[in-house]
mmCIF file as Biopython writes it, N, C-alpha, C and O atoms, coordinates in Angstrom:
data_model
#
loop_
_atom_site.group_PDB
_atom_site.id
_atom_site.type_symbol
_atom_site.label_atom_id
_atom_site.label_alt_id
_atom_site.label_comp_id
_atom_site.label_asym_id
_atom_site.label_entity_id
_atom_site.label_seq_id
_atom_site.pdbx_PDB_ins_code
_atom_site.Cartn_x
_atom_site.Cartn_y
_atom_site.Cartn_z
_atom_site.occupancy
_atom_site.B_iso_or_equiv
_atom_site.auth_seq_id
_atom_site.auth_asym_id
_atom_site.pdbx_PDB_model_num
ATOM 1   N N  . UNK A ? 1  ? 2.760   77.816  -73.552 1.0 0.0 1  A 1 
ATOM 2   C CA . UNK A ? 1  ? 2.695   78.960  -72.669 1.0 0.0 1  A 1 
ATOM 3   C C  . UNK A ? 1  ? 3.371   78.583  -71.359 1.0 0.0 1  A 1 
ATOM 4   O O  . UNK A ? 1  ? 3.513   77.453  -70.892 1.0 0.0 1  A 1 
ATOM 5   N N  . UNK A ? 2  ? 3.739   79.690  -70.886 1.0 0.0 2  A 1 
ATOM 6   C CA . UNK A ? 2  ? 4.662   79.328  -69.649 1.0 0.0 2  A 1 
ATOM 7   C C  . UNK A ? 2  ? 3.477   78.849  -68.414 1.0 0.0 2  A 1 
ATOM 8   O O  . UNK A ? 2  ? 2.303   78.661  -68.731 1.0 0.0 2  A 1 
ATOM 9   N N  . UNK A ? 3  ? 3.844   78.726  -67.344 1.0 0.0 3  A 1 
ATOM 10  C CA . UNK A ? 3  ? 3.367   78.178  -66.564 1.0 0.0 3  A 1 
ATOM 11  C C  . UNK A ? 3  ? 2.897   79.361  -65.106 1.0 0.0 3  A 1 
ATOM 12  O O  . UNK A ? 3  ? 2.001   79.253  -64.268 1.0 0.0 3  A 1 
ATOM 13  N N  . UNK A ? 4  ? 3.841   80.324  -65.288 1.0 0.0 4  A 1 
ATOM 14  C CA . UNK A ? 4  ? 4.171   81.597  -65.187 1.0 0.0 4  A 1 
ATOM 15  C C  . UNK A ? 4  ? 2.931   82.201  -65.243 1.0 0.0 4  A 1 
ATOM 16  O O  . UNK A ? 4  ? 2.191   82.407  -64.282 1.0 0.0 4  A 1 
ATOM 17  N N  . UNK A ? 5  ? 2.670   82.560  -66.740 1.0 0.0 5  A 1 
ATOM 18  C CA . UNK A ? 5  ? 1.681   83.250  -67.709 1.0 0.0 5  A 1 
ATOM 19  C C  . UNK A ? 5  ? 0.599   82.604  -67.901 1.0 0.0 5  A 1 
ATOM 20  O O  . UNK A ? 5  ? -0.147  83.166  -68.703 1.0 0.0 5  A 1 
ATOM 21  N N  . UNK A ? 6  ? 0.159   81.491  -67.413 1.0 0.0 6  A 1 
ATOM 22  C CA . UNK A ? 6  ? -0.734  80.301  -67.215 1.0 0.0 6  A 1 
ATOM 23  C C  . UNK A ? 6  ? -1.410  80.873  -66.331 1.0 0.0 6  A 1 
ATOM 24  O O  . UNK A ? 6  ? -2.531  81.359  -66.478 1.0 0.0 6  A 1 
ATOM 25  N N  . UNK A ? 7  ? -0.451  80.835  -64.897 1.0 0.0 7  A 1 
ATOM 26  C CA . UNK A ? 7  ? -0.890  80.543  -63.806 1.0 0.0 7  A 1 
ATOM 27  C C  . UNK A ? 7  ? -1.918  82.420  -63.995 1.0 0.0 7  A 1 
ATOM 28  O O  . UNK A ? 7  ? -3.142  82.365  -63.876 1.0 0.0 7  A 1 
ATOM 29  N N  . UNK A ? 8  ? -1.478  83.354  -64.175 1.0 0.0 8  A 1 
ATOM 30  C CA . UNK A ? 8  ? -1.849  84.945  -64.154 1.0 0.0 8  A 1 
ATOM 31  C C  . UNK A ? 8  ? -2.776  84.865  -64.830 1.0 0.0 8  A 1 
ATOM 32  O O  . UNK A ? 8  ? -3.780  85.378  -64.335 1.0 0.0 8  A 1 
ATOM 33  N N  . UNK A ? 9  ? -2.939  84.284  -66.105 1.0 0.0 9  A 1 
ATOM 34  C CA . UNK A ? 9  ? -4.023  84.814  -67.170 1.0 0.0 9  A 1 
ATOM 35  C C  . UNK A ? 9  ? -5.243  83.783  -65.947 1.0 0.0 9  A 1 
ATOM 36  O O  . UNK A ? 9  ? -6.294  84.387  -65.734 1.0 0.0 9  A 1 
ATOM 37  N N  . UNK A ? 10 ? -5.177  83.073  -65.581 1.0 0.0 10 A 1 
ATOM 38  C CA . UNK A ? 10 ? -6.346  82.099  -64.719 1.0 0.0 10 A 1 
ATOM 39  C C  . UNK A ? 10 ? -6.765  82.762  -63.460 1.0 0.0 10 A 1 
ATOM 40  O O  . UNK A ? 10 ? -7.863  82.538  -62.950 1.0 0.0 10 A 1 
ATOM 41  N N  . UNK A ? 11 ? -5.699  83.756  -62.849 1.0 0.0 11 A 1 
ATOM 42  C CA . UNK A ? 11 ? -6.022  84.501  -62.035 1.0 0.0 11 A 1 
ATOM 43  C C  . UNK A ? 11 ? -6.562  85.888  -62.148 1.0 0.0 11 A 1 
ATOM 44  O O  . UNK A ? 11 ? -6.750  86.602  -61.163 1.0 0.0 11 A 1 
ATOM 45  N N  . UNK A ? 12 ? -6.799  86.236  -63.336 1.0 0.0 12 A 1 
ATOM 46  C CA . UNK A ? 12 ? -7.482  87.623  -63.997 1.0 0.0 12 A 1 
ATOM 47  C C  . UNK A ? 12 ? -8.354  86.889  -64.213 1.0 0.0 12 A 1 
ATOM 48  O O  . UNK A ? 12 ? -9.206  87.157  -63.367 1.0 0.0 12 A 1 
ATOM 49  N N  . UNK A ? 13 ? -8.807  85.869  -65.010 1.0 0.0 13 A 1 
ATOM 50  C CA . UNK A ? 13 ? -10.093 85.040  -65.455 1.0 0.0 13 A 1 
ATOM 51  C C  . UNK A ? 13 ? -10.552 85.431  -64.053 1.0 0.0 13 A 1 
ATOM 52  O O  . UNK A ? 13 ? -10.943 86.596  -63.978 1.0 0.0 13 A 1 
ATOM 53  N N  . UNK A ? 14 ? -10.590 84.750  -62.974 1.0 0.0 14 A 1 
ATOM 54  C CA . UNK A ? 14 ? -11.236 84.790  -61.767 1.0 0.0 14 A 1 
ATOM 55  C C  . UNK A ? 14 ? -11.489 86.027  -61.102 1.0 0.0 14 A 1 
ATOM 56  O O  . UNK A ? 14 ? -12.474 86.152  -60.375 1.0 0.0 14 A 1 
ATOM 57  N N  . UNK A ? 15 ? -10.563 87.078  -61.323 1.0 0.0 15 A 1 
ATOM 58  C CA . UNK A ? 15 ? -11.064 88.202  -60.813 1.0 0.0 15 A 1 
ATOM 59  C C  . UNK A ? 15 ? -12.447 89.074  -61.719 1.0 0.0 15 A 1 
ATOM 60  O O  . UNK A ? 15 ? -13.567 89.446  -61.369 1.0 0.0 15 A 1 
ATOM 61  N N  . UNK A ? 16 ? -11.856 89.127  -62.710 1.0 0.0 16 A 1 
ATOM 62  C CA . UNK A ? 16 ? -13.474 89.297  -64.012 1.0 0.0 16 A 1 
ATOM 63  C C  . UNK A ? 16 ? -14.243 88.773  -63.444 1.0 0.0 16 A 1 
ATOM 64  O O  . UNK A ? 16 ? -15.148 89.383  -62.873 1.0 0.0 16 A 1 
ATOM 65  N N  . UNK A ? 17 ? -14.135 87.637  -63.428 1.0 0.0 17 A 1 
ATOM 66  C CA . UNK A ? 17 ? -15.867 86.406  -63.181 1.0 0.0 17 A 1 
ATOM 67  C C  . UNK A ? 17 ? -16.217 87.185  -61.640 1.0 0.0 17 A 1 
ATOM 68  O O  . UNK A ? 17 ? -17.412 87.400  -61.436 1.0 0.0 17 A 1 
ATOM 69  N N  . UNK A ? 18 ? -15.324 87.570  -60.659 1.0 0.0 18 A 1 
ATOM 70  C CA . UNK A ? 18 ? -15.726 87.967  -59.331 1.0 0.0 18 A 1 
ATOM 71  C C  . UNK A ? 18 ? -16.342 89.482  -59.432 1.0 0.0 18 A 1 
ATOM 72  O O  . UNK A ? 18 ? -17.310 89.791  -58.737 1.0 0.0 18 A 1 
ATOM 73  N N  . UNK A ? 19 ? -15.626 90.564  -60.485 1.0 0.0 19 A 1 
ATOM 74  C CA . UNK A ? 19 ? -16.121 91.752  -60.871 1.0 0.0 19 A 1 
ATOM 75  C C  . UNK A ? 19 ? -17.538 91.642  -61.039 1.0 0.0 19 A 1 
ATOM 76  O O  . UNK A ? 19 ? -18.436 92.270  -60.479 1.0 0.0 19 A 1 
ATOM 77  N N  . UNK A ? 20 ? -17.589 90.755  -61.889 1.0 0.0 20 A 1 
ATOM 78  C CA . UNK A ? 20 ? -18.865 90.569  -62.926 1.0 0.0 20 A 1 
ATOM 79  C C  . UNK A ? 20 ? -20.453 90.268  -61.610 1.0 0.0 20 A 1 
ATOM 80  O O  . UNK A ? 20 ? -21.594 90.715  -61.502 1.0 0.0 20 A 1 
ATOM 81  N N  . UNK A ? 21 ? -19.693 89.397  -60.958 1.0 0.0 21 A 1 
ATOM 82  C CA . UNK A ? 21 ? -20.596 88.630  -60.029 1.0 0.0 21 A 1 
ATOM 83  C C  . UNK A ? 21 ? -20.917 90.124  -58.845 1.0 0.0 21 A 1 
ATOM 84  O O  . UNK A ? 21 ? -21.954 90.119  -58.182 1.0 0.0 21 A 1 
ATOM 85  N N  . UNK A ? 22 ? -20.164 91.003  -58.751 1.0 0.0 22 A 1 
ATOM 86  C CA . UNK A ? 22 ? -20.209 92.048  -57.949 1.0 0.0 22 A 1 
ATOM 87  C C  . UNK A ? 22 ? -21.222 93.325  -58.457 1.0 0.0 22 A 1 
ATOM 88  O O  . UNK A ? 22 ? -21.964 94.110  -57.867 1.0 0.0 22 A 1 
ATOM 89  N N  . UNK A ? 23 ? -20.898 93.131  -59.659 1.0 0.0 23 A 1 
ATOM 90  C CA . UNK A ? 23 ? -21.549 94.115  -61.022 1.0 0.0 23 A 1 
ATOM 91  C C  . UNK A ? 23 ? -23.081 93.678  -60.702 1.0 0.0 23 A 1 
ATOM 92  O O  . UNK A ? 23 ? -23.956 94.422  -60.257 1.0 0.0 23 A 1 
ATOM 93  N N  . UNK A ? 24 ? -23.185 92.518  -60.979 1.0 0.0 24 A 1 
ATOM 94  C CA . UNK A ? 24 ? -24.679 91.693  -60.814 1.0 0.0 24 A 1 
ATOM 95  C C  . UNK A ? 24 ? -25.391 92.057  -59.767 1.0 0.0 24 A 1 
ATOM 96  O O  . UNK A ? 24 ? -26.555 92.421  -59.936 1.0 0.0 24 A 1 
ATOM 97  N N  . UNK A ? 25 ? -24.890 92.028  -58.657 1.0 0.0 25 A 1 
ATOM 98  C CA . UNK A ? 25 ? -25.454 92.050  -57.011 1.0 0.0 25 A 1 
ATOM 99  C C  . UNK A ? 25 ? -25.489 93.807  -56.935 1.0 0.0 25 A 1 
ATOM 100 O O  . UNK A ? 25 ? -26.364 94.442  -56.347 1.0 0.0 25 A 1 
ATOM 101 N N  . UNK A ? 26 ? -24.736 94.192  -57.412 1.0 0.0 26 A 1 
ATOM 102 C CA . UNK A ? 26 ? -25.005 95.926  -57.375 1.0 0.0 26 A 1 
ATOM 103 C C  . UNK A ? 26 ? -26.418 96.146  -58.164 1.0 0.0 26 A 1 
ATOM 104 O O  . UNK A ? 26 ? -27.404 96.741  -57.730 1.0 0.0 26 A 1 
ATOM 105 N N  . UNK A ? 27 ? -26.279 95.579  -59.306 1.0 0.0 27 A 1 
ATOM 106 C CA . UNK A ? 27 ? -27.409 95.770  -60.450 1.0 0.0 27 A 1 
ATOM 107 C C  . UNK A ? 27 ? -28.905 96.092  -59.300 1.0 0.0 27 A 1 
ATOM 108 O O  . UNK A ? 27 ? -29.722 97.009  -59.214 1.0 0.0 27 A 1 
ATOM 109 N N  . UNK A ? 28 ? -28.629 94.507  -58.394 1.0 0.0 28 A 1 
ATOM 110 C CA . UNK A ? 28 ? -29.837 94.162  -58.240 1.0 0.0 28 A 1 
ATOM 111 C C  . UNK A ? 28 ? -30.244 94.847  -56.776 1.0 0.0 28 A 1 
ATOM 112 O O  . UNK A ? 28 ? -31.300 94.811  -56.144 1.0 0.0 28 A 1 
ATOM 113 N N  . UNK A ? 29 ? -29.230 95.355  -56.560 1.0 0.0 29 A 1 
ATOM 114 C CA . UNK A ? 29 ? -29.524 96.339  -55.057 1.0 0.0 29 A 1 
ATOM 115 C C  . UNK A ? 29 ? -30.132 98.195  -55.984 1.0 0.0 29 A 1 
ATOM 116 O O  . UNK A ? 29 ? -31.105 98.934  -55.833 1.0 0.0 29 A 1 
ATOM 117 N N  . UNK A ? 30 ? -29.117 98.211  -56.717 1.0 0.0 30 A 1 
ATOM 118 C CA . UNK A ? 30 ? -29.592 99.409  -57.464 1.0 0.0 30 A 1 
ATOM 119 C C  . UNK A ? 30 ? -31.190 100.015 -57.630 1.0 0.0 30 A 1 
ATOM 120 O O  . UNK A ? 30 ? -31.695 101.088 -57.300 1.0 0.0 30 A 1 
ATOM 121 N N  . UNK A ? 31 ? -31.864 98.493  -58.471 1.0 0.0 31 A 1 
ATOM 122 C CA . UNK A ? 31 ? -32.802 98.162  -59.161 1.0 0.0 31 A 1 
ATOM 123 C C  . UNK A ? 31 ? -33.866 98.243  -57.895 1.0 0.0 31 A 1 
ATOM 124 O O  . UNK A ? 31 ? -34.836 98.941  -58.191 1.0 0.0 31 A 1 
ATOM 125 N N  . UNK A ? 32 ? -33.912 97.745  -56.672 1.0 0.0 32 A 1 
ATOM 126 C CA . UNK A ? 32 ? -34.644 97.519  -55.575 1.0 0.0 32 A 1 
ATOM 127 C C  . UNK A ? 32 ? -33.854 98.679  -54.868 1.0 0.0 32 A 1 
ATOM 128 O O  . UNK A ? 32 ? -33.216 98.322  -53.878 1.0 0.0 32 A 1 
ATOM 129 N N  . UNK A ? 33 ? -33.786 100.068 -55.224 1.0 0.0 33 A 1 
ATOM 130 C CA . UNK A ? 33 ? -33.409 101.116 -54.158 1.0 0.0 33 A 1 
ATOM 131 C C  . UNK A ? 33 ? -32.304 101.307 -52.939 1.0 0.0 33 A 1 
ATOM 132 O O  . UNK A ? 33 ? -32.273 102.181 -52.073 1.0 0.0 33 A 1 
ATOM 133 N N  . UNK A ? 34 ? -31.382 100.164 -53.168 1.0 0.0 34 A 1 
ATOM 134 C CA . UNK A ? 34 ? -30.715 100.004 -51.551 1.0 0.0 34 A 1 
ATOM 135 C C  . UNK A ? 34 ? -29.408 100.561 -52.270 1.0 0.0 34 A 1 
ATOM 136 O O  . UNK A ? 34 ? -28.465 99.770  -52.292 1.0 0.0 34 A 1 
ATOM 137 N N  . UNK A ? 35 ? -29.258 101.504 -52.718 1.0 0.0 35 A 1 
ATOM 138 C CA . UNK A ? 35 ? -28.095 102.443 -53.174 1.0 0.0 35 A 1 
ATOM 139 C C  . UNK A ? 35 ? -26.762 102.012 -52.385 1.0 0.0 35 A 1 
ATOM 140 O O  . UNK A ? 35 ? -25.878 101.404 -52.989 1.0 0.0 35 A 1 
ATOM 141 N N  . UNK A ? 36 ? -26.664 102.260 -51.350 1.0 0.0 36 A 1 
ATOM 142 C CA . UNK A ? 36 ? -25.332 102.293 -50.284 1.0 0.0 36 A 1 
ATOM 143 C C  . UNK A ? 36 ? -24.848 100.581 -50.521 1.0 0.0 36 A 1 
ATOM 144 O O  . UNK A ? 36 ? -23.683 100.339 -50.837 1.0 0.0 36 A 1 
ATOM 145 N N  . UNK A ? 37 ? -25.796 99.529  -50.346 1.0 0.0 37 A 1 
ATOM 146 C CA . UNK A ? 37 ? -25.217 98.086  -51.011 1.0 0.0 37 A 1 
ATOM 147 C C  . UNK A ? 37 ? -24.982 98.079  -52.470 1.0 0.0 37 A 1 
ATOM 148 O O  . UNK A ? 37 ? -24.002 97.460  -52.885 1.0 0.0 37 A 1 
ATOM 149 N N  . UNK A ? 38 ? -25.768 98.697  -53.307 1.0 0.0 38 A 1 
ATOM 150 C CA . UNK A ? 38 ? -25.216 98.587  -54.884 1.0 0.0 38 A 1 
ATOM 151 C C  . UNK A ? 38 ? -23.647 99.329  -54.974 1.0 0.0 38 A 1 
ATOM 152 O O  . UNK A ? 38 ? -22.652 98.877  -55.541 1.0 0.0 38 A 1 
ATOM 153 N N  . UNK A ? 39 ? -23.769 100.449 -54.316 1.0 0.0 39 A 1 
ATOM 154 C CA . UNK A ? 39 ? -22.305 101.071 -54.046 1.0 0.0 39 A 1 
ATOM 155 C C  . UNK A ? 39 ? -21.117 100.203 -53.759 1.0 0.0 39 A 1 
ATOM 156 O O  . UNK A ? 39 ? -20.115 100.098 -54.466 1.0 0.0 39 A 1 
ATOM 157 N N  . UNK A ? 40 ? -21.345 99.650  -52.727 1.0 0.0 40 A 1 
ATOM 158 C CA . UNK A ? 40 ? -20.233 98.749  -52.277 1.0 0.0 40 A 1 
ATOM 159 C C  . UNK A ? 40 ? -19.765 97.816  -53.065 1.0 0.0 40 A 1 
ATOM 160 O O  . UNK A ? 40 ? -18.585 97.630  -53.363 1.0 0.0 40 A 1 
ATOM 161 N N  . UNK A ? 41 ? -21.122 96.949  -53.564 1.0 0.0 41 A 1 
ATOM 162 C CA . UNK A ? 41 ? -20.518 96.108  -54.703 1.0 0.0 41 A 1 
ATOM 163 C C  . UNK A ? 41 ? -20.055 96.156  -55.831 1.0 0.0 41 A 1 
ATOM 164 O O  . UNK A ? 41 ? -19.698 95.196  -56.513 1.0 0.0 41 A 1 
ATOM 165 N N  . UNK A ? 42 ? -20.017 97.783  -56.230 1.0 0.0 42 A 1 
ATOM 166 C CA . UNK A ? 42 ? -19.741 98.138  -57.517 1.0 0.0 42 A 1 
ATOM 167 C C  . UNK A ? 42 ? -18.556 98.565  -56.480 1.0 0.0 42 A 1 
ATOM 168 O O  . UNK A ? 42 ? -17.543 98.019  -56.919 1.0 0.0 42 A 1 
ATOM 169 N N  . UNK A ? 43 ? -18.303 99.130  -55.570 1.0 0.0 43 A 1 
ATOM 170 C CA . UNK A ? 43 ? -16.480 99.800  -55.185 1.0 0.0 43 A 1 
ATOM 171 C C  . UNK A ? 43 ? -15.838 98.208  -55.306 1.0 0.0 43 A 1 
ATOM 172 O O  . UNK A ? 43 ? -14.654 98.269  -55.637 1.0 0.0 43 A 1 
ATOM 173 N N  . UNK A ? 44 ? -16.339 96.767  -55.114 1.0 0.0 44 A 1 
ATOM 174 C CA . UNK A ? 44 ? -15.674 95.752  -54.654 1.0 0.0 44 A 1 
ATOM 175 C C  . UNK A ? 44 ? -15.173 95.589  -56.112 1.0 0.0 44 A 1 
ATOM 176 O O  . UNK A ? 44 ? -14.058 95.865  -56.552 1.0 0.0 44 A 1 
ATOM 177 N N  . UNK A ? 45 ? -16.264 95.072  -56.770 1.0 0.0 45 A 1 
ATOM 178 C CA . UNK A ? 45 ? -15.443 95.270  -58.479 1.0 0.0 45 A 1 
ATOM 179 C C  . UNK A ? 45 ? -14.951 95.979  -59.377 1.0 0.0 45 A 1 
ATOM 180 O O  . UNK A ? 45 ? -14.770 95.770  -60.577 1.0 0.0 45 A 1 
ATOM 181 N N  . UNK A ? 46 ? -14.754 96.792  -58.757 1.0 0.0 46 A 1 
ATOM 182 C CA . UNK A ? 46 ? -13.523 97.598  -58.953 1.0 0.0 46 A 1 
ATOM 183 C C  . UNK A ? 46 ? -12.525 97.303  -58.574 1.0 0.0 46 A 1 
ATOM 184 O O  . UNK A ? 46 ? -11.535 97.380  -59.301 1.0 0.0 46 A 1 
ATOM 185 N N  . UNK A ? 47 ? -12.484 97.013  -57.725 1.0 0.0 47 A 1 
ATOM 186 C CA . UNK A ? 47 ? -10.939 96.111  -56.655 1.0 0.0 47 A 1 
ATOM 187 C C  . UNK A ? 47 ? -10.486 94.922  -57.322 1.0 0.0 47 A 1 
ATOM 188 O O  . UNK A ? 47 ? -9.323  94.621  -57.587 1.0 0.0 47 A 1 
ATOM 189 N N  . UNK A ? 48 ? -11.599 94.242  -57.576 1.0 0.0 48 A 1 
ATOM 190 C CA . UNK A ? 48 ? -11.185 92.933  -58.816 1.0 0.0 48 A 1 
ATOM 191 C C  . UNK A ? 48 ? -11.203 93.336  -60.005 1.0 0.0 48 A 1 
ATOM 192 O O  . UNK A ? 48 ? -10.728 92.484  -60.756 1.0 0.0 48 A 1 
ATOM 193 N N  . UNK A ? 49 ? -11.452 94.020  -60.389 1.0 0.0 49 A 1 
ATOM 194 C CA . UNK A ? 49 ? -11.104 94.771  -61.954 1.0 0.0 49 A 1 
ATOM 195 C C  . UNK A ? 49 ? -9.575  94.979  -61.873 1.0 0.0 49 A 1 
ATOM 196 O O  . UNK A ? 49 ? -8.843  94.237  -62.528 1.0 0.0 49 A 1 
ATOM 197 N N  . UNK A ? 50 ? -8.921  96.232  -60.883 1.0 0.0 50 A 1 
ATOM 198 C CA . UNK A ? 50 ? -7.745  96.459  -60.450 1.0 0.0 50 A 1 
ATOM 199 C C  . UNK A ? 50 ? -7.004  95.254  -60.352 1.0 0.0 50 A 1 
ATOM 200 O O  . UNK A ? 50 ? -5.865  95.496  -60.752 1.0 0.0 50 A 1 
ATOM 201 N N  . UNK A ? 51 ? -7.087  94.390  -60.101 1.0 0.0 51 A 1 
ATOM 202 C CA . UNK A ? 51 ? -6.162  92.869  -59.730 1.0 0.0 51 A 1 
ATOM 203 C C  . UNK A ? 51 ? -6.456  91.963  -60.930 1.0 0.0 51 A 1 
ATOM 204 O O  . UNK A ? 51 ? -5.460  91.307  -61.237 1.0 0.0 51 A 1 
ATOM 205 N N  . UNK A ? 52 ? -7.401  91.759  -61.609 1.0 0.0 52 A 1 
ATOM 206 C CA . UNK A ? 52 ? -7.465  91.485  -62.982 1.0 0.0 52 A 1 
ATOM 207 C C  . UNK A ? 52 ? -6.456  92.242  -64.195 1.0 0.0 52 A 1 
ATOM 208 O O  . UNK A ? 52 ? -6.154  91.772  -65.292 1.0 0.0 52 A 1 
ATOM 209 N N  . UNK A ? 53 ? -6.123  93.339  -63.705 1.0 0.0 53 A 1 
ATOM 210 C CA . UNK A ? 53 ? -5.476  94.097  -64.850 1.0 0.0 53 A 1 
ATOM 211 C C  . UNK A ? 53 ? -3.926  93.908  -64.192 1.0 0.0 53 A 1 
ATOM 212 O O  . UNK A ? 53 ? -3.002  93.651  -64.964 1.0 0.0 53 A 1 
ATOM 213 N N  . UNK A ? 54 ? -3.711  94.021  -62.960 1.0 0.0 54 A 1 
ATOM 214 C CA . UNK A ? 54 ? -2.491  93.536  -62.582 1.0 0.0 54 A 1 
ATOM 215 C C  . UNK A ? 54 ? -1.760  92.082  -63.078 1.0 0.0 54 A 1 
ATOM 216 O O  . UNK A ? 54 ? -0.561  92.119  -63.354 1.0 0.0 54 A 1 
ATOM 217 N N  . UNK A ? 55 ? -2.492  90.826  -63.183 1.0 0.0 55 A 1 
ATOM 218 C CA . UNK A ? 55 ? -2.648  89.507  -63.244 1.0 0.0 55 A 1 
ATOM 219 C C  . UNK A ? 55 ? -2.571  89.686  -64.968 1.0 0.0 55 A 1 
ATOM 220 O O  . UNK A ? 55 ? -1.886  88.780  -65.442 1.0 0.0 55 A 1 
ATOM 221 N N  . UNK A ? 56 ? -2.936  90.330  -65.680 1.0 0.0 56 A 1 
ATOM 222 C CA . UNK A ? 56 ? -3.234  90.502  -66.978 1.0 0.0 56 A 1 
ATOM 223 C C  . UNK A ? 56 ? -1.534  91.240  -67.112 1.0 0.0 56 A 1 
ATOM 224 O O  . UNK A ? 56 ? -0.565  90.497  -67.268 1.0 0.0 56 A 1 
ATOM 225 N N  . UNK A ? 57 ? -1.471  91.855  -67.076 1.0 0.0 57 A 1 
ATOM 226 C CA . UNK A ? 57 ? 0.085   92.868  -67.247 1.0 0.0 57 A 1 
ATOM 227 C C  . UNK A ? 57 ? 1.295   91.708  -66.611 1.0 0.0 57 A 1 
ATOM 228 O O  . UNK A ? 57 ? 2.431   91.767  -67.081 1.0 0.0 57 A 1 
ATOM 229 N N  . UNK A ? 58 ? 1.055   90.943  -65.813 1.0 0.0 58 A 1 
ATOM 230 C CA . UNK A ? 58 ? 1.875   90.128  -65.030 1.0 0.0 58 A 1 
ATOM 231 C C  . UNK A ? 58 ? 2.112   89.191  -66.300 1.0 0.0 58 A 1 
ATOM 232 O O  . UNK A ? 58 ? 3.131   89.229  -66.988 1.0 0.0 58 A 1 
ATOM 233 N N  . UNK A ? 59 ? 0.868   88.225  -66.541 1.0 0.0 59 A 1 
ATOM 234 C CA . UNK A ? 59 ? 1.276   87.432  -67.674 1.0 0.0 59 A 1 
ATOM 235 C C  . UNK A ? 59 ? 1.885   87.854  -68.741 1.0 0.0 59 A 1 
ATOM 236 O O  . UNK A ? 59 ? 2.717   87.105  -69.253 1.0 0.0 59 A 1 
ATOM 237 N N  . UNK A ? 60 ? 1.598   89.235  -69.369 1.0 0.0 60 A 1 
ATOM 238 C CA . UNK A ? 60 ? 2.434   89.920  -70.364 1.0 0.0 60 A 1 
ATOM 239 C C  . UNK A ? 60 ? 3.756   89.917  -70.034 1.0 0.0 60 A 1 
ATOM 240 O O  . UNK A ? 60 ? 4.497   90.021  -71.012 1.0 0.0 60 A 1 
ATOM 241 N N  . UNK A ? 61 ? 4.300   89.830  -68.959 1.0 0.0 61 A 1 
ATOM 242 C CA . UNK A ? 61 ? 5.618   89.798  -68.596 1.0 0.0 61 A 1 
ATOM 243 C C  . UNK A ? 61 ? 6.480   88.826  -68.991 1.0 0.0 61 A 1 
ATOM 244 O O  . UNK A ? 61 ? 7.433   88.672  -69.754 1.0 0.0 61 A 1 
ATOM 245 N N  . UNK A ? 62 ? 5.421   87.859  -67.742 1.0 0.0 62 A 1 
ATOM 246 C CA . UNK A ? 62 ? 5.674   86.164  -68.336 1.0 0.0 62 A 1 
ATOM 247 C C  . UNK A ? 62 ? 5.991   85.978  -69.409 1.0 0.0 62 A 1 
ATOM 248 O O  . UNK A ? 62 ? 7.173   85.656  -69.533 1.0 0.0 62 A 1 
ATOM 249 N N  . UNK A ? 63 ? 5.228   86.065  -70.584 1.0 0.0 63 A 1 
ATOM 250 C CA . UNK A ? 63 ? 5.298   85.514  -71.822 1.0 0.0 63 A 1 
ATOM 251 C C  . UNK A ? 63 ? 6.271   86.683  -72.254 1.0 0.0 63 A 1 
ATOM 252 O O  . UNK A ? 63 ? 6.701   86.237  -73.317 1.0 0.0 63 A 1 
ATOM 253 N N  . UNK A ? 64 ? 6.881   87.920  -72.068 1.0 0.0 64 A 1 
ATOM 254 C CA . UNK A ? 64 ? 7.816   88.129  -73.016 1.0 0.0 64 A 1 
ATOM 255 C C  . UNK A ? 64 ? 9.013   88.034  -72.334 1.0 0.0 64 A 1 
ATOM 256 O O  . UNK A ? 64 ? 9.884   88.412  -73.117 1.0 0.0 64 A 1 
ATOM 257 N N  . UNK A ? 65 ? 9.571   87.677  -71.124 1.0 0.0 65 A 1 
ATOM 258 C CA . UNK A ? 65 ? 10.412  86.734  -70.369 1.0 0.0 65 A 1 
ATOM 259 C C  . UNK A ? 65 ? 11.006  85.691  -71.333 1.0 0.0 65 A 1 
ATOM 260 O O  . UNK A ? 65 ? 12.138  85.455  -71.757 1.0 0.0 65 A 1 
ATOM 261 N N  . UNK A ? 66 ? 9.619   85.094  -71.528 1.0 0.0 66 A 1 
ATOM 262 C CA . UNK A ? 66 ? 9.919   83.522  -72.182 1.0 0.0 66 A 1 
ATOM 263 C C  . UNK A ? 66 ? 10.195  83.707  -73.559 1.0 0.0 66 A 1 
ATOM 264 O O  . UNK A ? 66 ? 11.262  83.344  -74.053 1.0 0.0 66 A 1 
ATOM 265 N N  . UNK A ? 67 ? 9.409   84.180  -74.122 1.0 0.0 67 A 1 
ATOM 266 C CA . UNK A ? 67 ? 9.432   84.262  -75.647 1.0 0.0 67 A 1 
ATOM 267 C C  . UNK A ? 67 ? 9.733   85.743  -76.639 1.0 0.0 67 A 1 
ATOM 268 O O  . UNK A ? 67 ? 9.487   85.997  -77.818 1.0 0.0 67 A 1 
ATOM 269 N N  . UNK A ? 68 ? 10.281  86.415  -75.692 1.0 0.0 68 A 1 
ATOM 270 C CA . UNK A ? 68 ? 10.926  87.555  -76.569 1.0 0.0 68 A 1 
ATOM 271 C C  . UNK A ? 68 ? 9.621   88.593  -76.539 1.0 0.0 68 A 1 
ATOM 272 O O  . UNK A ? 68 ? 8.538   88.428  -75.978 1.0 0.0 68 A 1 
ATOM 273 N N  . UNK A ? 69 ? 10.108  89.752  -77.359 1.0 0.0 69 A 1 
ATOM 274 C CA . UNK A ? 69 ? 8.870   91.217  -77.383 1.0 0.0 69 A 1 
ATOM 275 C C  . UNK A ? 69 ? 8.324   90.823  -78.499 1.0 0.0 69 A 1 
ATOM 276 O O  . UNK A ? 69 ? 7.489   91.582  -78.990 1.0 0.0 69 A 1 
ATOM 277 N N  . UNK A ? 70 ? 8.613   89.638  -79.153 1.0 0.0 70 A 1 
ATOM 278 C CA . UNK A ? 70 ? 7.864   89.656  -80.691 1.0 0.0 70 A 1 
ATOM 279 C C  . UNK A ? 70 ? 6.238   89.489  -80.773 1.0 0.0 70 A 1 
ATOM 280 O O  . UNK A ? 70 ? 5.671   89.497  -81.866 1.0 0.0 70 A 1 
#
């Protein structure tokens, strides 16, 4: 794998894991009533969802750069 397409797919990994971790902290504001903080942390992972899918489409590039549409 390119180094390219390396480097992107590791940088979507990290934005997921940051979604996820945002998802969590919303859960738990949700769950204990504080709506307006569960909000935020669910608008934040969304933002890393968005840059995960960018980073994800990026490496798709990468790799058909390198190795053709096959």
């Amino acid at each position: 794998m390119s180094k390219k397409a390396a480097e992107h797919h590791k940088k979507a990994a990290e934005h997921h894991k940051k979604a996820a971790e945002h998802h969590e902290h919303a859960s738990k504001h949700h769950e204990s009533g504080n709506h307006e903080k569960a909000a935020h942390h669910a608008h934040t992972a969304t933002g890393h969802q968005a840059h995960a899918a960018h980073h994800t489409c990026e490496a798709t590039k990468a790799h058909t750069e390198e190795h053709g549409s096959k």
